[in-house]
N, C-alpha and C positions, 0 to 999 in steps of 0.2 A: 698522367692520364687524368682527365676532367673527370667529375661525378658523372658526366652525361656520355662518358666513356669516347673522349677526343683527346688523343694523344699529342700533348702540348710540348713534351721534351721527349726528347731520343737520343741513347751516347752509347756505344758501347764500351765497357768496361773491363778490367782486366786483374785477373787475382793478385794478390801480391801476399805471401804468405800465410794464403785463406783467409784474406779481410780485403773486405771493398768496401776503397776512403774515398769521396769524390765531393767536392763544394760544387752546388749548383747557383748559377745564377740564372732565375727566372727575368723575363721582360717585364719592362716598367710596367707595359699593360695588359697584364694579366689580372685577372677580375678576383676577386676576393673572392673566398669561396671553398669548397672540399675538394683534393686533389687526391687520386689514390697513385702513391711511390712503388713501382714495381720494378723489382730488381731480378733479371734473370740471367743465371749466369748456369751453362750446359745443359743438364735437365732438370734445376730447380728454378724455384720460384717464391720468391717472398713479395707480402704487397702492407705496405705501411699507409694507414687514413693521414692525412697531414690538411690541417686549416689555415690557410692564408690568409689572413689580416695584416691591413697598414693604419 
């Protein structure tokens, strides 16, 4: 999700011994900038700040 809160990826994911491993490849043209990582899996919710720079 963008800072201006536009949801840029979307995947669903699946536990695997209570850990979710997942490598994301973003598009070449995505703007540099603050991304918030939100991970939701049943009724939680974690949300990680992540800074993209190239």
């Amino acid at each position: 999700m963008s800072f201006t809160g536009r949801n840029v990826y979307n995947l669903p994911q699946e536990r695997i011994n209570g850990s979710v491993k997942k490598n994301i490849e973003l598009p070449n043209n995505l703007a540099t900038g603050i991304y918030i990582l939100q991970i939701e899996i049943g009724d939680k919710t974690e949300s990680l700040k992540l800074i993209l720079s190239r």
